[in-house]
C-alpha positions in Angstrom: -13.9 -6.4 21.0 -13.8 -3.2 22.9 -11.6 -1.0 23.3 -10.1 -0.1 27.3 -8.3 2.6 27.0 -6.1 2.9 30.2 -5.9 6.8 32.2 -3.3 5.7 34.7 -1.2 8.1 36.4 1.9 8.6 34.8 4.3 7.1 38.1 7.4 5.8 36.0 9.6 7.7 37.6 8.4 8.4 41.5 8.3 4.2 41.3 11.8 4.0 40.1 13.3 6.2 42.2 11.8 4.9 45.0 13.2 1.6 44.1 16.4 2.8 44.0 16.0 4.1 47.7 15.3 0.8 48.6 18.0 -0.6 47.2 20.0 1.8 48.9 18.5 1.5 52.3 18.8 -2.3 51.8 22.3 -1.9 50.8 23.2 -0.4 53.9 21.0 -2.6 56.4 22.9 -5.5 54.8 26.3 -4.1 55.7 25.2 -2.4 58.8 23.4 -6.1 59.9 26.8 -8.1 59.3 28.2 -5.8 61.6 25.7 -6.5 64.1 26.3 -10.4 63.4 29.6 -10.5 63.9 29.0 -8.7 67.5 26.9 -11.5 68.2 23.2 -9.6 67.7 20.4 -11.3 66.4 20.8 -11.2 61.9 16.9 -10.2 61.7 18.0 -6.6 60.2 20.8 -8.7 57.4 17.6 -11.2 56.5 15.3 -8.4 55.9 17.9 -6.4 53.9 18.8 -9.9 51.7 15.1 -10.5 51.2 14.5 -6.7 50.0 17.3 -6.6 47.7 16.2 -10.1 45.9 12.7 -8.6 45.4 12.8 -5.5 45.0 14.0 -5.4 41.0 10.2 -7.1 40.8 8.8 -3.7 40.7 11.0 -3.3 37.0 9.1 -4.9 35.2 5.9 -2.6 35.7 8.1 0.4 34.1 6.8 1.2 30.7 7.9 4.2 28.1 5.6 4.8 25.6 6.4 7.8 23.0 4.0 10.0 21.0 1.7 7.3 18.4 2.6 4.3 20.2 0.2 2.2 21.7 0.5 -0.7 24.7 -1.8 -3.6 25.0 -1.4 -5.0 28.8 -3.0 -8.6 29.9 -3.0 -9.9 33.0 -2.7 -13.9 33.5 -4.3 -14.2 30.0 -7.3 -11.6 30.6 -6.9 -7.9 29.0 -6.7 -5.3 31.4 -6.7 -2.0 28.7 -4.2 0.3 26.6 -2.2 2.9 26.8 -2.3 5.7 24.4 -0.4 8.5 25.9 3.0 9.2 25.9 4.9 9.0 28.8 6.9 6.9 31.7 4.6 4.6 33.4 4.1 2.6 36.3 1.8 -0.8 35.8 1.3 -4.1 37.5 4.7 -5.6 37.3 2.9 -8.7 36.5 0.9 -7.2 33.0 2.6 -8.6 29.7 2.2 -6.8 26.7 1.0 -8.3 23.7 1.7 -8.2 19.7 1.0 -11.2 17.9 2.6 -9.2 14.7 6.0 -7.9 16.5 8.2 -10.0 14.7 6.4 -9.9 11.2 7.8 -8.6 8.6 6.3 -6.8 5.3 7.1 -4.8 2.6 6.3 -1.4 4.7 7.0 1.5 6.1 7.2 1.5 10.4 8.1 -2.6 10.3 10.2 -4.2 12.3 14.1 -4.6 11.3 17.2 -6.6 12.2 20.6 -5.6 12.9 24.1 -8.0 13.0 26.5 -8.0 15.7 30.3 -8.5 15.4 29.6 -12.3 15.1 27.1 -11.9 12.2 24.1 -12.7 14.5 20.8 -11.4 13.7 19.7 -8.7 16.8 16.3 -9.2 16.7 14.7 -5.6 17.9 10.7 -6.5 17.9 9.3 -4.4 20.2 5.9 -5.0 21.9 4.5 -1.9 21.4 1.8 -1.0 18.5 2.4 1.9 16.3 -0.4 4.1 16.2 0.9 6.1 13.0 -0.1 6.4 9.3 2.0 3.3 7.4 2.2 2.6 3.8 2.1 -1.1 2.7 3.7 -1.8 -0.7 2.4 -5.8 -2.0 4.1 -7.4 -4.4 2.7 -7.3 -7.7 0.3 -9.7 -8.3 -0.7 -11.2 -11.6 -3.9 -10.9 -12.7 -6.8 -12.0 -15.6 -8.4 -8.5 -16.6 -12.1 -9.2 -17.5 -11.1 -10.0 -20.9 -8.6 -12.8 -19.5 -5.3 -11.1 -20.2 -3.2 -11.5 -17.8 -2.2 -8.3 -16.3 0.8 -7.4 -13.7 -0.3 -5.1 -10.5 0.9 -3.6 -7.9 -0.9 -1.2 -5.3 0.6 1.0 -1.9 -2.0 1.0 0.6 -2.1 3.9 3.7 -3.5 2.7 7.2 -3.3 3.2 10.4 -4.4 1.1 13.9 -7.8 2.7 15.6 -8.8 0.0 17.8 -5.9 -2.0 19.4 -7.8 -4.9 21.1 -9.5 -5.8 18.1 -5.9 -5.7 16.1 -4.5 -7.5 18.8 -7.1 -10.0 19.8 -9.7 -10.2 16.5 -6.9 -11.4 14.3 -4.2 -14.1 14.5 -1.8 -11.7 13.0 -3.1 -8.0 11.7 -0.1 -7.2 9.4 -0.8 -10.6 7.8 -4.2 -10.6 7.6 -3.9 -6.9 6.1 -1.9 -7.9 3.6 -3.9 -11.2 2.2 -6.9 -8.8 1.9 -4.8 -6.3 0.1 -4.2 -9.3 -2.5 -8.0 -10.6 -2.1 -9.5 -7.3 -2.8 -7.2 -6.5 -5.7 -8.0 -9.9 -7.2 -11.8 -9.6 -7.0 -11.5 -5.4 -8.3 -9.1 -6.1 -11.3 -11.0 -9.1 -12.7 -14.1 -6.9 -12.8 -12.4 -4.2 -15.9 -10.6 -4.4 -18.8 -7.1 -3.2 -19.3 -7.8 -1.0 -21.9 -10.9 0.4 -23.3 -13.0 -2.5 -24.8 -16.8 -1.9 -26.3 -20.0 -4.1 -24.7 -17.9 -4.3 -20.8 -20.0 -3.2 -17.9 -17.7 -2.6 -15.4 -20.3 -0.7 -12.8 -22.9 -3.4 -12.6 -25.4 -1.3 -13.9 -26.0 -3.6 -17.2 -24.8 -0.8 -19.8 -21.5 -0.9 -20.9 -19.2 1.6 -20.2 -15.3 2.9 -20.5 -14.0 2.2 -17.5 -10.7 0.6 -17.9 -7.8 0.3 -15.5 -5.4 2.4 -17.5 -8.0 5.0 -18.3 -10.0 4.9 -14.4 -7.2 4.5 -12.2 -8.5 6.9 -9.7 -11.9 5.4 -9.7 -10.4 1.5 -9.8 -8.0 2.7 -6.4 -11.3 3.7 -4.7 -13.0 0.8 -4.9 -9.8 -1.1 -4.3 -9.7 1.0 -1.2 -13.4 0.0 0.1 -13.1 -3.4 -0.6 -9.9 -3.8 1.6 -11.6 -1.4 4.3 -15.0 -3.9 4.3 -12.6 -6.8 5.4 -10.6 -5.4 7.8 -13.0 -3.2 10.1 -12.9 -6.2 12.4 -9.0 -5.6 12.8 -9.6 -2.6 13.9 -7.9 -0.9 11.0 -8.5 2.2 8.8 -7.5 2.1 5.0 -6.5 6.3 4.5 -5.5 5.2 0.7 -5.1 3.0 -2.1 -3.0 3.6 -5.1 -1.8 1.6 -8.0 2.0 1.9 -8.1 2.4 -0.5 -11.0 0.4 -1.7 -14.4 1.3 -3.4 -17.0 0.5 -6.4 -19.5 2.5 -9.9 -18.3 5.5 -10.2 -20.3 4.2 -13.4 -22.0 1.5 -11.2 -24.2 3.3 -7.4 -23.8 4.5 -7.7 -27.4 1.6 -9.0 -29.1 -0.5 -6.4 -26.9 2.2 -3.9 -27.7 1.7 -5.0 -31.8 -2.3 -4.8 -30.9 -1.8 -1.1 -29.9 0.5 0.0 -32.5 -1.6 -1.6 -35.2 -4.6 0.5 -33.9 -2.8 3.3 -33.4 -1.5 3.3 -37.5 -5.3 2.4 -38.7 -6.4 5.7 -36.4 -3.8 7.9 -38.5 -4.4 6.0 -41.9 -8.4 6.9 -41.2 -7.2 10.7 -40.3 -4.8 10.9 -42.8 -7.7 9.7 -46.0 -10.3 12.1 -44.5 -8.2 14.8 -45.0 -7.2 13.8 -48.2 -11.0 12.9 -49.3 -11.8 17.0 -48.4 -8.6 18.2 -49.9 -9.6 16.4 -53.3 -13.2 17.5 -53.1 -12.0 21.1 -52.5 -10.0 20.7 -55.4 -12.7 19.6 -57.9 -15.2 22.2 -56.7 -12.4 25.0 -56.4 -11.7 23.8 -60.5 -15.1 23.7 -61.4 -16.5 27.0 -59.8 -13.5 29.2 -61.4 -13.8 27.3 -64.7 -10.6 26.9 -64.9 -10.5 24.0 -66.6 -13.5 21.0 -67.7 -12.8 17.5 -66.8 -14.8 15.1 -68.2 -15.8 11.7 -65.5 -12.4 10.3 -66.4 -10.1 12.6 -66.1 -11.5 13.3 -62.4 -11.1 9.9 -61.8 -7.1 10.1 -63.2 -7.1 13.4 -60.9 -8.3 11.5 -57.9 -6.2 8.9 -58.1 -3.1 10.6 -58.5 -3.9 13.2 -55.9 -4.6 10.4 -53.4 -1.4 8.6 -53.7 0.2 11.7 -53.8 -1.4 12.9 -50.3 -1.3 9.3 -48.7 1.6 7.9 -49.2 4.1 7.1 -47.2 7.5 8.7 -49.2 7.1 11.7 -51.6 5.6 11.7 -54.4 7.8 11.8 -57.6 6.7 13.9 -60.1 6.0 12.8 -63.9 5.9 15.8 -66.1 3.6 15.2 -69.3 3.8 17.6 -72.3 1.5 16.1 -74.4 -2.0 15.0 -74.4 -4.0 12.5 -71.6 -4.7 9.9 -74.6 
């Protein structure tokens, strides 16, 4: 749907002064034609005066105040007459309702409606018509998620828009904060199912067909921005602009976090165990060549095994090693 944006002249105020002279003037014709009555003269002037001042408060309604990013879609008997976009005190037919299917909705977001109590405890509802034209930030709940290796993952994104066309968030959609926020959850869904949590081998998460590292631990930037495009493909028709996507929350579901946690710290261990040997393989070879190029002593294929052994226990194991002093021979 199109947008109308509206360039009427900004006659808030001329209207509602002028109103208010009315009033006055019918004020005064009332009291000046019950004078006239009671003389005897003919009440046209009082009937006038009476009619004015129970019609006059019609031109009210037409009175509208927008401020700076606020936005104003105006029907008329069910047709849509246009928007307005500037700030400032207006005058419109008095007749024009303003529409905002999602007025009263409320999300986990910035700019979104709130309620206050009175004395009595009673909820104040303060909804207002108008449509905020400024950059929001929606914060879903976290959602729980199979990764593409089916463990199920807990996730949570903040998402930046804004409103650009107002008749098609008004009129496209039932609601545009709810729909927003079901294709926030949609296109999370269909993203996250797509990589791994962590780093796993033979996982093609680019749909090239070769496998890859993409991971949504490790490719957070890159998993946002396609979060991002696939909320922004289903919502053009709402007239709404995705700024950002972020991912405010990750994390294995509770039900697996320890054995995942156990997972990670078992492959962290076997990582050091493999770093630790290496270096003790290449200290034990330096040793032997450093032995036999100074000729400092011979060691037959037996005693370099003893040698080995005892110089790899002594370099990879866990608690220090306790020396046994021998003063006599190896046999």
């Amino acid at each position: 749907m199109k947008e109308r944006v509206l360039t009427t002249k900004r006659n808030g105020m001329a209207v509602l002064l002028l109103s208010l002279l009315i009033y006055a003037a019918a004020i005064a014709g009332t009291i000046l034609g019950s004078l006239m009555v009671e003389k005897g003269k003919n009440p046209v002037l009082m009937i006038i005066s009476i009619i004015i001042l129970s019609t006059a408060w019609l031109l009210w309604p037409g009175l509208k105040v927008l401020k700076p990013q606020e936005a104003l879609v105006l029907t008329l008997f069910g047709k849509y007459v246009g928007t307005l976009k500037e700030p400032g005190f207006y005058f419109v037919n008095p007749f024009c309702s303003a529409v905002n299917p999602a007025a009263k909705t409320k999300l986990n977001q910035s700019g979104d409606v709130k309620t206050k109590k009175s004395a009595e405890g009673v909820d104040l509802d303060i909804a207002t018509k108008k449509l905020s034209l400024k950059i929001m930030t929606l914060n879903n709940n976290r959602q729980k998620i199979n990764d593409c290796l089916g463990n199920p993952v807990e996730i949570g994104i903040a998402v930046t828009w804004r409103i650009t066309n107002t008749a098609k968030a008004v009129f496209n959609v039932d609601n545009y904060k709810e729909f927003l926020s079901l294709q926030c959850d949609s296109a999370l869904r269909n993203i996250v199912r797509i990589y791994p949590y962590d780093v796993a081998p033979n996982v093609d998460t680019t749909g090239d067909g070769i496998a890859d590292e993409g991971s949504l631990r490790g490719s957070s930037e890159v998993v946002a921005q396609r979060i991002k495009e696939e909320i922004q493909n289903k919502v053009d028709d709402a007239g709404i602009e995705i700024i950002e996507a972020r991912i405010t929350y990750l994390a294995y579901a509770p039900e697996i976090a320890a054995t995942m946690l156990q997972r990670q710290q078992a492959s962290a261990i076997i990582d050091a165990r493999k770093m630790i040997v290496d270096g003790a393989v290449g200290m034990v070879e330096m040793a032997l060549e450093r032995l036999s190029e100074n000729e400092i002593v011979e060691l037959d294929e037996e005693r370099k095994a003893a040698m080995v052994s005892n110089l790899l226990v002594v370099l990879c194991g866990n608690h220090d090693a306790q020396p046994v002093v021998n003063s006599g021979s190896l046999y």
